[in-house]
N, C-alpha and C positions, 0 to 999 in steps of 0.2 A: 440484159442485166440479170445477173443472180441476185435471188436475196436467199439471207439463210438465219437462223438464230445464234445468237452469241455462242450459246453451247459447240454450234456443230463448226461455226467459224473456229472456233479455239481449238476443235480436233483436227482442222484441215486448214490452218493457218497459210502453211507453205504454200499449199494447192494453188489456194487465193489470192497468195501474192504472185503466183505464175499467172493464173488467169489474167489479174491487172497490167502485170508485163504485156503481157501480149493483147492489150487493148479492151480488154472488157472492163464491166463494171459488176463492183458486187456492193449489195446492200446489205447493214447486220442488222438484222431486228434483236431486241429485248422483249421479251412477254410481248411478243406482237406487233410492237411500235419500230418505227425504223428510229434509230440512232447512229448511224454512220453511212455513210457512202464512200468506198474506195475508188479513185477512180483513177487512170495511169498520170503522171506528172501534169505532160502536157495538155491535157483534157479539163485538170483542174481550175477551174473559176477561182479570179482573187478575191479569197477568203477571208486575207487579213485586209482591214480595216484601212484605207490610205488616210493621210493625216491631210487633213487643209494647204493647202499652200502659203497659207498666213501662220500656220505652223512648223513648216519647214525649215529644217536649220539652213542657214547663209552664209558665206564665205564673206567675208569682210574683204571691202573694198578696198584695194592699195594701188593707190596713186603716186608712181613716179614721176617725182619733181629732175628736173635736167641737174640740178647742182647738187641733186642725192639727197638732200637735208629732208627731214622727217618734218612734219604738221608740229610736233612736242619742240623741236629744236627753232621753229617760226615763232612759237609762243613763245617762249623763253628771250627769245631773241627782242621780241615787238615790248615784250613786260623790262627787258634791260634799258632799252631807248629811251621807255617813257618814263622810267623812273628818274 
């Protein structure tokens, strides 16, 4: 792993994204502290946050009936008889 300071990242930006390519990792410090990690694509850990599976958007269930008629068109239909 390299690390280096923001300054000398910022003059040798390119460098660093060659180095990443081709499998390394590079760390940027700020006044000392690491604040970033480069690391190539597929090496990277998911970072972004996955959502619950009780928050997961759903595809809504459709149920084909044999005589094609829709659930809205059985209501309508059941609410005509019994009137």
């Amino acid at each position: 792993m390299h690390t280096l300071a923001l300054s000398e990242f910022r003059a040798n930006a390119s460098a660093m994204l060659d180095l990443v390519e081709q499998g390394e990792r590079v760390r940027i410090l700020r006044h000392g502290r690491p604040v970033a990690d480069l690391v190539p694509v597929g090496a990277a850990p998911e970072t972004v946050p996955r959502l619950p599976r009780w928050k997961m958007p759903i595809e809504p269930l459709r149920l084909a009936r044999p005589d094609g008629r829709t659930g809205a068109q059985l209501i309508v239909d059941e609410r005509e008889r019994g009137a």
